[in-house]
C-alpha positions as CSV (number, residue, x, y, z in Angstrom):
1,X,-27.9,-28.8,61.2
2,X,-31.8,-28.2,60.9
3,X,-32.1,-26.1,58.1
4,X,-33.9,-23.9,59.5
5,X,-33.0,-20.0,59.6
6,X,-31.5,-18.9,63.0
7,X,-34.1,-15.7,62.7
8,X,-32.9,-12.1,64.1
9,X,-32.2,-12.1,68.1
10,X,-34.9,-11.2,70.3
11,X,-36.0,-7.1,70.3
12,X,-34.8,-6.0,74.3
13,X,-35.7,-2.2,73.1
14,X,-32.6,-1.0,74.3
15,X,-29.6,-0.4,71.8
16,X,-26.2,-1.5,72.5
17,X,-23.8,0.5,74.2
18,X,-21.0,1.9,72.2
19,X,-17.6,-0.1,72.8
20,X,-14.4,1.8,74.4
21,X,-12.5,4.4,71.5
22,X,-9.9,1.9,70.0
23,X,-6.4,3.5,70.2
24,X,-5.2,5.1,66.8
25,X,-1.3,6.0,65.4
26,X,-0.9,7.7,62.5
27,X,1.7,6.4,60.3
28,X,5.3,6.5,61.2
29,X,7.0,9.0,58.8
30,X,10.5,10.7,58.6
31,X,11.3,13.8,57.2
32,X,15.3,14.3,55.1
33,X,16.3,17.1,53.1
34,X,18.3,16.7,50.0
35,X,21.8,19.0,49.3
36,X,19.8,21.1,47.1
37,X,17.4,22.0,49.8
38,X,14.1,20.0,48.2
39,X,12.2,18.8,51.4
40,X,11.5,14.7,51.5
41,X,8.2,13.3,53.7
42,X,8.6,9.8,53.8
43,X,6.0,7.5,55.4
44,X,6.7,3.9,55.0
45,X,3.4,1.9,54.8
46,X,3.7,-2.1,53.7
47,X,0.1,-3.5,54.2
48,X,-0.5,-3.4,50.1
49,X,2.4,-3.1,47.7
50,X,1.6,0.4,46.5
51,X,3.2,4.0,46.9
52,X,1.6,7.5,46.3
53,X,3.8,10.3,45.3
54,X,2.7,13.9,46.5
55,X,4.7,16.6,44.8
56,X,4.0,19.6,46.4
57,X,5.3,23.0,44.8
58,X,5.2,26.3,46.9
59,X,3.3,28.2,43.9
60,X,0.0,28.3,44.8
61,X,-2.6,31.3,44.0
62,X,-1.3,33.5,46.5
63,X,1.9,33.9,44.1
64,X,-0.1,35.1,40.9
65,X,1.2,38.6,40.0
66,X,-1.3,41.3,40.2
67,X,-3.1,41.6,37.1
68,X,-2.6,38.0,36.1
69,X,-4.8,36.4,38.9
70,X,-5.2,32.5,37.5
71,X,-2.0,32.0,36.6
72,X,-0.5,29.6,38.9
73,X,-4.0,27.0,38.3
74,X,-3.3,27.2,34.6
75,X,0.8,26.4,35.0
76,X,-0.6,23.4,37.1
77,X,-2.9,22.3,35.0
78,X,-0.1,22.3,31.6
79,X,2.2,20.1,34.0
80,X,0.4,17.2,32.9
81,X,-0.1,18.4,28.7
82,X,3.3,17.5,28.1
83,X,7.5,18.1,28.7
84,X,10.2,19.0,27.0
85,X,10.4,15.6,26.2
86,X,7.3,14.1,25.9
87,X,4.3,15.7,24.1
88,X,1.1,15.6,25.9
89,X,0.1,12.3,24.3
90,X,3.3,11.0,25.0
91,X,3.2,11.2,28.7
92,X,-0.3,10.1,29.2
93,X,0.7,7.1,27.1
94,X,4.2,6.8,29.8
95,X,1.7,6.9,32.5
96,X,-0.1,4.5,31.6
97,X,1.9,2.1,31.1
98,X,2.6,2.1,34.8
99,X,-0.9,1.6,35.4
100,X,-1.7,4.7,36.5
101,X,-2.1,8.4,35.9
102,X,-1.0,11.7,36.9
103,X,-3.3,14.6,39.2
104,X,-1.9,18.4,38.9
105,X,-3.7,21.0,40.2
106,X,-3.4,24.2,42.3
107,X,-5.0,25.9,45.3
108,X,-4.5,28.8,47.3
109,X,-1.4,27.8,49.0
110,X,0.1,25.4,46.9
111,X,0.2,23.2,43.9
112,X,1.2,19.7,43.1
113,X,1.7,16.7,41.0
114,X,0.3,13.2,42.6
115,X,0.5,9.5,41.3
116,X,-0.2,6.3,42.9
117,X,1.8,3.0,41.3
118,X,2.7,-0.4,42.5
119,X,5.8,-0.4,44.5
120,X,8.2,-1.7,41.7
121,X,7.7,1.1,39.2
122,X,8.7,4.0,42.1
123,X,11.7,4.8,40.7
124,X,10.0,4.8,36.9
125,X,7.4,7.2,38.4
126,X,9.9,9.7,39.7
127,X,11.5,9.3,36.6
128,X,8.4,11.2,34.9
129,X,7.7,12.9,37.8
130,X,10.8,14.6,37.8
131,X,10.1,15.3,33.8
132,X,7.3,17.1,34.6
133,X,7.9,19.6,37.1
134,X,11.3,20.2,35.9
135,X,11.0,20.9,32.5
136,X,7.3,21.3,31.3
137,X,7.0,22.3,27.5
138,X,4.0,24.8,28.5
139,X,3.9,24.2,24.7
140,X,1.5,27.3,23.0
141,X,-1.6,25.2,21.5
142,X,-1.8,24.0,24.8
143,X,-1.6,27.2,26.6
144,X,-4.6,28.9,24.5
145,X,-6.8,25.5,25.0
146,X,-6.5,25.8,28.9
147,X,-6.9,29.1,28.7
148,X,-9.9,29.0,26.6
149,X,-11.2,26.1,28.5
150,X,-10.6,28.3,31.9
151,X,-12.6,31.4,30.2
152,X,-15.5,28.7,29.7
153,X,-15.8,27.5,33.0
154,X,-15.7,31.3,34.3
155,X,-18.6,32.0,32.0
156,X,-20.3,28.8,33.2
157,X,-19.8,29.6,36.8
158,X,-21.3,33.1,36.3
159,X,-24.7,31.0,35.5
160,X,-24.9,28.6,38.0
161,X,-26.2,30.1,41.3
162,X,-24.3,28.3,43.5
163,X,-20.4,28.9,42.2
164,X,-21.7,32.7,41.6
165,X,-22.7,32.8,45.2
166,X,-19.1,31.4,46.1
167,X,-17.4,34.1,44.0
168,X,-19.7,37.1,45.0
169,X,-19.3,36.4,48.6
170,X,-15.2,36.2,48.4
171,X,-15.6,39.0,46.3
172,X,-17.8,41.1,49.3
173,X,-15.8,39.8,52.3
174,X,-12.4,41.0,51.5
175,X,-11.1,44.1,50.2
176,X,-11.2,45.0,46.5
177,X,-7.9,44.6,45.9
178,X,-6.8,41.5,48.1
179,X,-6.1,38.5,46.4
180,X,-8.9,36.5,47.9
181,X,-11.4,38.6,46.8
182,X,-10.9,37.0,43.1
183,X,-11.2,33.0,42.5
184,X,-8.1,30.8,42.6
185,X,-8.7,30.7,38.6
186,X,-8.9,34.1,38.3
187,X,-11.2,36.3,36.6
188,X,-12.4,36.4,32.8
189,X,-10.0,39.7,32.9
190,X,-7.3,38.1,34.4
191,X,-7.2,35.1,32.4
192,X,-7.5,37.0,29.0
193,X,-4.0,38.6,29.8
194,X,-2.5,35.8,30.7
195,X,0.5,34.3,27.8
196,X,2.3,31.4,27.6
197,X,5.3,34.0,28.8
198,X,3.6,34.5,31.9
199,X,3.0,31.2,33.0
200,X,7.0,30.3,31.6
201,X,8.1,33.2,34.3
202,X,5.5,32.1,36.6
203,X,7.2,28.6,36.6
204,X,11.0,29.6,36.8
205,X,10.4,32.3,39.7
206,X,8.5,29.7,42.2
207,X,9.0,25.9,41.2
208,X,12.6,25.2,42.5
209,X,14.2,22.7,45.0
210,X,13.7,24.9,47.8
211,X,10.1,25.6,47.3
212,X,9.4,21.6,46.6
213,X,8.5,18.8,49.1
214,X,8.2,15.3,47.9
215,X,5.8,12.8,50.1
216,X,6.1,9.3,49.3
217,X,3.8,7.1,51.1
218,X,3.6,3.4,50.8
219,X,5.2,-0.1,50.6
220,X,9.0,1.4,50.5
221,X,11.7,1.9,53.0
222,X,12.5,5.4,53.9
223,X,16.3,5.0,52.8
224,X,15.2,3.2,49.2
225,X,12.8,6.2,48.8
226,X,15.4,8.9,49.6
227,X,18.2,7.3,47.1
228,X,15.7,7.2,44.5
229,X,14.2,10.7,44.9
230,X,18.4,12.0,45.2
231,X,18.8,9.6,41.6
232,X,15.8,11.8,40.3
233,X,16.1,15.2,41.4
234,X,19.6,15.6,43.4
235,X,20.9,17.2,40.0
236,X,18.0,19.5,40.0
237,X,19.9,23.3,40.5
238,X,18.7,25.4,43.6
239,X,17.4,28.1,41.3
240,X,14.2,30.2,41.4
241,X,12.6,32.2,44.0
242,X,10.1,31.9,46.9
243,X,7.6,34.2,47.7
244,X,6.5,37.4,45.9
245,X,7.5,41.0,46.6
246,X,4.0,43.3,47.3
247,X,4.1,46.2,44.6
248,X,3.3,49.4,46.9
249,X,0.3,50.1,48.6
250,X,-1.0,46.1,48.0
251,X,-3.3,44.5,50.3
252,X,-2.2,41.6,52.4
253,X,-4.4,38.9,49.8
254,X,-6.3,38.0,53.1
255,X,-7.2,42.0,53.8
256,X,-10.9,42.2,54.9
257,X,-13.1,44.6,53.2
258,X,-13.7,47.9,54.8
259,X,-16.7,48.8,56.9
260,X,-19.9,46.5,58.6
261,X,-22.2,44.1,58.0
262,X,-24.1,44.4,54.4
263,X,-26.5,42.5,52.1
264,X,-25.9,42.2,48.3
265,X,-28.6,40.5,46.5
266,X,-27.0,39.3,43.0
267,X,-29.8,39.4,40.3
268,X,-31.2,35.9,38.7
269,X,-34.2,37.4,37.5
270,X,-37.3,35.1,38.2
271,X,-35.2,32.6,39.8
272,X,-37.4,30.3,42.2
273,X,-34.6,29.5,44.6
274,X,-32.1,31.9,46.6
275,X,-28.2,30.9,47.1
276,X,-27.6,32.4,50.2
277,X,-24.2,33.3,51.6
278,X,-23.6,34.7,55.3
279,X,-20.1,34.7,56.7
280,X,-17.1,36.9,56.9
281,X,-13.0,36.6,57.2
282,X,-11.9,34.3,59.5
283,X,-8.3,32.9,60.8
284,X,-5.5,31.2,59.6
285,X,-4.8,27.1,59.9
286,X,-2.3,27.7,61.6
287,X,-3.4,30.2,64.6
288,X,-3.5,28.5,68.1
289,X,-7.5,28.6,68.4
290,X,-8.2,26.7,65.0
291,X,-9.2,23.4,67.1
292,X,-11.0,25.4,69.1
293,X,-12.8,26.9,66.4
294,X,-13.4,23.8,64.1
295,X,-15.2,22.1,67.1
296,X,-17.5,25.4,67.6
297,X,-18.3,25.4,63.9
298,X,-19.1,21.8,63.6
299,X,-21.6,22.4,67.1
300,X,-23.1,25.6,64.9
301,X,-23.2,24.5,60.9
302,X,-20.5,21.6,60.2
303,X,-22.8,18.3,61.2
304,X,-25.9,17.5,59.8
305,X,-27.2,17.8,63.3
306,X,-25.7,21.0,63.7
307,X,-27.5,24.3,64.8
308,X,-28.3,25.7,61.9
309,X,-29.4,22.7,60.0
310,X,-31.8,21.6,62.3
311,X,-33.4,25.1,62.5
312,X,-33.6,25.6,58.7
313,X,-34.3,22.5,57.6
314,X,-36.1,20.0,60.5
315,X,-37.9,23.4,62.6
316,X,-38.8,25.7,60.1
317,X,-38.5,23.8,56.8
318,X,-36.7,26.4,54.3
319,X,-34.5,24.0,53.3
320,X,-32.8,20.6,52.0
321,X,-29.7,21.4,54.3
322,X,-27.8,24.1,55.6
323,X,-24.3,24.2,57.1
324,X,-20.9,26.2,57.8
325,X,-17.1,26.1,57.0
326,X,-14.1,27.4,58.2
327,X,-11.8,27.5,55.4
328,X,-8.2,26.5,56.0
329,X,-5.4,28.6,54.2
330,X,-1.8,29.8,55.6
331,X,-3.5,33.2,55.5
332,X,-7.0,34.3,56.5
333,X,-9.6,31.7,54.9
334,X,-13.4,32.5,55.5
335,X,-15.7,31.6,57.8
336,X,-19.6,31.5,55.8
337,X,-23.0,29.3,56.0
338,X,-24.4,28.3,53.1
339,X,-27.9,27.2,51.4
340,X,-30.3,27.6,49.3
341,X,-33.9,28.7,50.1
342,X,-37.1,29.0,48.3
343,X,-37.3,32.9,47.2
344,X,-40.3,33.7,49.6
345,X,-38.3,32.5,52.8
346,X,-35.2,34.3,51.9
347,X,-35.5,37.0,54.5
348,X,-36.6,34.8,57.0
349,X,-33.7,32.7,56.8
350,X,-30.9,34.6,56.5
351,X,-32.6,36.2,59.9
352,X,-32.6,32.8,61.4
353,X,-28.8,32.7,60.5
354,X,-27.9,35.5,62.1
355,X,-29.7,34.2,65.2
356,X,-28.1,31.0,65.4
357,X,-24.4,33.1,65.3
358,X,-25.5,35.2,68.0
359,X,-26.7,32.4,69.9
360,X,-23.7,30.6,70.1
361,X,-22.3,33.9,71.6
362,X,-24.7,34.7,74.0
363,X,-24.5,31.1,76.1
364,X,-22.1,28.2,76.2
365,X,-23.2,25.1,74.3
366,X,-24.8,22.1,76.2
367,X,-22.8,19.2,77.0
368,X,-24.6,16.9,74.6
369,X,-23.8,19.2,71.9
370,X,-20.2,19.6,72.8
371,X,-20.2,15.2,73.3
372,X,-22.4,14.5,69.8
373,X,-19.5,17.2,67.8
374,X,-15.9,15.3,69.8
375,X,-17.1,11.4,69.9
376,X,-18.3,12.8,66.0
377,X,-14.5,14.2,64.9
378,X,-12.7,11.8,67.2
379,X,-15.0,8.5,65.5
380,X,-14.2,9.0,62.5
381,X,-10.6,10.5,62.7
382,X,-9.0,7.2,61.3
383,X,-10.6,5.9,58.5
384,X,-9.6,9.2,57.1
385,X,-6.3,7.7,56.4
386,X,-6.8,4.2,55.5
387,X,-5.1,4.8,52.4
388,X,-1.7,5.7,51.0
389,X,-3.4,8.8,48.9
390,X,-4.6,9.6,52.2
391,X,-1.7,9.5,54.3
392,X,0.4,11.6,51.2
393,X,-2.2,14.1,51.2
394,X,-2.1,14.9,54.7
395,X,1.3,14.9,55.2
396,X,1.5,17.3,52.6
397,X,-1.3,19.5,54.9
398,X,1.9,19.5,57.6
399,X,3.7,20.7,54.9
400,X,1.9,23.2,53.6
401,X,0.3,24.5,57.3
402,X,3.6,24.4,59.7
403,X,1.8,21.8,61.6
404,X,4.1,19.6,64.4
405,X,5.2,16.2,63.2
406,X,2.9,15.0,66.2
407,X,-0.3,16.7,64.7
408,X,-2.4,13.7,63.7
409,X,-1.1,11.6,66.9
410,X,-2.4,13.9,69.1
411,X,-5.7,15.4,67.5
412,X,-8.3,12.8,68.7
413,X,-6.9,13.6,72.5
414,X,-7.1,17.5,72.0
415,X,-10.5,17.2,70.3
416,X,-11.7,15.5,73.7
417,X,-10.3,17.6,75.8
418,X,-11.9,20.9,74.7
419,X,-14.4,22.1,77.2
420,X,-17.5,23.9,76.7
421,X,-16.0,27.1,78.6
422,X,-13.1,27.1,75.8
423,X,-15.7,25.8,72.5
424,X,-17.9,29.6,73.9
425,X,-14.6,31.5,73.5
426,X,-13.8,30.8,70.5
427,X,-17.1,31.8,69.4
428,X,-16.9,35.0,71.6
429,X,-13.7,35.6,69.9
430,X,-14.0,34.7,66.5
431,X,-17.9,34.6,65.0
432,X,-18.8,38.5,64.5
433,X,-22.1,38.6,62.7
434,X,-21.9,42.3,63.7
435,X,-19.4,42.4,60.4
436,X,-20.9,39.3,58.3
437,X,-21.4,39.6,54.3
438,X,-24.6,38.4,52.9
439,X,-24.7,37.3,49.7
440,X,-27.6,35.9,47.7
441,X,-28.4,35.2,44.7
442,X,-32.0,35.2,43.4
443,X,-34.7,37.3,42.5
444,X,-33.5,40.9,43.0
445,X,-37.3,42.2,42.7
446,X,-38.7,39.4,44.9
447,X,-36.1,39.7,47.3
448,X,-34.9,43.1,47.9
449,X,-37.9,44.8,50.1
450,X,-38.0,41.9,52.8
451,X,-34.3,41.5,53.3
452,X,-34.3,45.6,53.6
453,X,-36.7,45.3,56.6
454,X,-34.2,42.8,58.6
455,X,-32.4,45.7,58.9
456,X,-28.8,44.2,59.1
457,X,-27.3,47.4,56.9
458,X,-27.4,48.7,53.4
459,X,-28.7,46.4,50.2
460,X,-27.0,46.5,47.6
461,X,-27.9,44.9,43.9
462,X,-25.3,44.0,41.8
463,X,-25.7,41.5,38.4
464,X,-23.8,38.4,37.8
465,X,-20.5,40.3,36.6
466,X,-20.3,42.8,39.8
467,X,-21.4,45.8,38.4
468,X,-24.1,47.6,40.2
469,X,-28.1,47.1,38.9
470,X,-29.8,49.5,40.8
C-alpha cells in the first residue's frame, strides 16, 4: 500500500443507469380460526428473534352510538390504564418487565392493542394481552382523566389552524348528521356525555371473539403461535355483538353533504397564513378502482413532484408544499389537497387547485408522469415491511379492508401495469371539483372578497366552533 487516498472516480457526466427491479415476497403467513370464532394471522418471520402482537378489535369509530361520538378512542385508550387485575401502574410495571410496552388506540374502522417482545416472552405477552382486552377495569379516576385530557386536546385543536382545518372540512364534506362529519375523538359535546357506563357498554357490545383478530408476526412457528394464543384466549366466551343497528332516518356515517361546490372561510382574525382545504368524498379501500385511483392521486398531489406541488410551490411560489390524499376507510374516506398559503395568495391558490383537478380530467397524463409515480410506489414497496411491526400492521390492513391473502404479492405488478388510458379514468370517474368543499382557515376580512370573485359558489364564514360569523 501507498498511503495515498484512492480519490473519487473520474466525472463521465453521465449518471448510472438504474439496475433491473429486484423480485420481492411478502412474508409467508397463514390464517386459523379458533372454536370461539376469534380470527388468527400468523406470519412466521425468523431473521431476528422477536415477535409483534397486533390485536385488532372490530370497535372502531364507526360503532360510537349517536350522541356519544368519541367513545370507542377513549375505551381504547383505558385498555392500557389498567385490568381487573392490575391497576394501571401495575401493568406498565408487567410490561416492562418484558422489555417492552403496550400501544392502544382506535381509528375509524378499528381499534387495537400492539406489543413487540423477544420471542421467549410470547406466551407472557399474551398472557397480559389477553388481561387487557378481556377484562379492562375502565376504573372511574381513570375514565374522567381521559376524558378531561380528550376535552383538552379538542380545545387545543380548535386553535391550531391546521387540525381546525382537518375538522372543518370533514365537517363540510359530509352530511350533518353522518358520522364522518365529527372527529374520530368526538366532539367537546360528545365527549362531555360520555360516562364510564358508556364506555363499560361500549366494551361488552363490540370486543368479543368474533369481532377479534390476533396477528402475530415474528421468530415463531405458526402451530407454537396458535397453541399459545388457544392457552390464552380459547376460554374467552363468544359473547357480544358486531355492528350497530342505525336508529331511524340515520345517515350512512360516510353520507355526503347535500348540494355543490362551496367555500367556508373559518375565522383566525389577523392570522398571516391560510390552511386551506379543497377536496370532497371519495371511495372506499375496498372498491375495485382504489389502485387506480392511488396512482392518479400520487401523479396529481401525493409526490413531492406531483402536480400540484410543483405549481404552488416551484411555479408560482405560494407555498412550502402542497399535496393530496385519498383516505382509506371500509366506507367512504375523503379525497382533499392540503396547504397553507400566505393570506394575500389565498384566492389565487385555491384557483390554481381547482385547475390542476380539472386538468387531470381534461387530458391523460404523460408517460413520464405515469413512469416517475409506478417505478416511485413500486421502489419503495419493500422496505415498507422490513420489520415485524411492519408486517403485523399490514396484515392487520387485510383484516380490517377484505383485501386477498395475495394483496401485497401482487401490488408491485398491478402498480406497473396501469396504463395512462386507465390512470385518466379514474380521474374522469372519481375527482369532481364540480362538488369540492373548500375550507380555509385565516383571515375572514382579508380573505372573503377575493375568494367571492373565483366564483366557485356561495362563501360562507363560520368561527372556530361552527357557528356562523357573518
Amino acid at each position: 500500500m501507498s498511503g495515498e487516498a484512492a480519490g473519487p472516480p473520474p466525472a463521465t457526466g453521465a449518471r448510472p443507469a438504474p439496475g433491473p427491479v429486484r423480485p420481492y415476497q411478502f412474508p409467508r403467513f397463514e390464517r386459523r380460526t379458533l372454536v370461539n370464532g376469534m380470527r388468527l394471522l400468523l406470519a412466521p418471520m425468523h431473521a431476528l428473534p422477536v415477535v409483534t402482537v397486533h390485536v385488532l378489535l372490530d370497535a372502531g369509530a364507526t360503532r360510537d352510538p349517536a350522541g356519544r361520538e368519541g367513545v370507542a378512542l377513549l375505551a381504547a385508550e383505558l385498555l392500557a390504564e389498567g385490568t381487573r387485575r392490575l391497576d394501571g401502574a401495575a401493568l406498565v410495571d408487567r410490561f416492562e418487565q418484558l422489555g417492552t410496552a403496550l400501544a392502544t388506540g382506535a381509528d375509524w374502522d378499528s381499534a387495537w392493542c400492539e406489543s413487540t417482545v423477544l420471542g421467549p416472552r410470547l406466551d407472557a405477552l399474551l398472557t397480559l394481552l389477553a388481561d387487557v382486552v378481556r377484562a379492562p377495569a375502565f376504573a372511574p379516576r381513570e375514565v374522567d382523566r381521559l376524558a378531561a385530557q380528550r376535552q383538552a386536546e379538542l380545545l387545543e385543536q380548535r386553535a391550531e389552524p391546521r387540525s381546525l382545518a382537518d375538522d372543518m372540512f370533514a365537517r363540510f364534506a359530509y352530511a350533518p348528521r353522518a358520522r364522518f362529519a365529527v372527529p374520530a375523538g368526538g366532539s367537546e359535546a360528545s365527549v362531555r356525555s360520555i360516562g364510564r357506563d358508556d364506555i363499560v357498554a361500549f366494551h361488552a357490545r363490540h370486543v368479543a371473539p368474533a369481532s377479534t383478530t390476533v396477528v402475530i408476526a415474528g421468530d415463531v412457528t405458526s402451530d407454537e403461535a396458535e397453541r399459545l394464543v388457544t392457552a390464552r384466549f380459547g376460554g374467552w366466551s363468544p359473547a357480544g355483538s358486531m355492528g350497530v343497528a342505525p336508529g331511524p332516518g340515520t345517515p350512512a356515517p360516510d353520507a355526503e353533504a347535500p348540494g355543490g361546490r362551496a367555500v367556508h372561510v373559518v375565522a383566525k382574525p389577523d392570522a398571516p397564513q391560510s390552511e386551506v382545504r379543497v377536496g370532497h368524498v371519495a371511495i372506499p379501500r375496498a372498491h375495485p378502482d382504489w389502485l387506480r385511483v392511488h396512482v392518479m392521486n400520487a401523479i396529481l398531489g401525493g409526490l413531492f413532484s406531483s402536480r400540484i406541488n410543483l405549481n404552488l410551490r416551484e411555479r408560482h411560489a405560494y407555498t412550502y408544499g402542497a399535496f393530496s390524499t385519498v383516505d382509506a376507510r371500509r366506507n367512504a374516506g375523503t379525497f382533499d389537497v392540503s396547504t397553507a398559503v400566505e393570506r394575500a395568495v389565498t384566492a389565487p391558490a385555491v384557483g390554481e387547485i381547482l385547475q390542476e383537478l380539472s386538468r387531470m380530467q381534461e387530458a391523460p397524463v404523460r408517460a413520464d408522469e405515469l413512469s416517475l409515480a409506478t417505478d416511485y410506489l413500486e421502489g419503495v414497496f419493500p422496505i415498507r415491511f422490513e420489520t415485524t411491526e411492519a408486517v403485523a400492521g399490514a396484515l392487520a390492513n387485510l383484516a380490517i379492508f377484505g383485501l386477498a391473502d395475495d394483496y401485497y404479492d401482487g401490488y408491485r405488478a398491478r402498480v406497473r401495469a396501469l396504463s395512462i388510458d386507465e390512470v385518466w379514468q379514474a380521474a374522469r370517474t372519481h375527482l369532481r371539483p364540480a362538488a369540492a368543499q373548500v375550507v380555509v382557515v385565516g383571515d375572514a376580512a382579508a380573505i372573503r372578497a377575493p375568494l367571492e370573485s373565483l366564483g366557485l359558489g356561495p362563501v360562507h364564514v363560520w368561527d372556530a366552533t361552527g357557528e356562523p360569523a357573518g
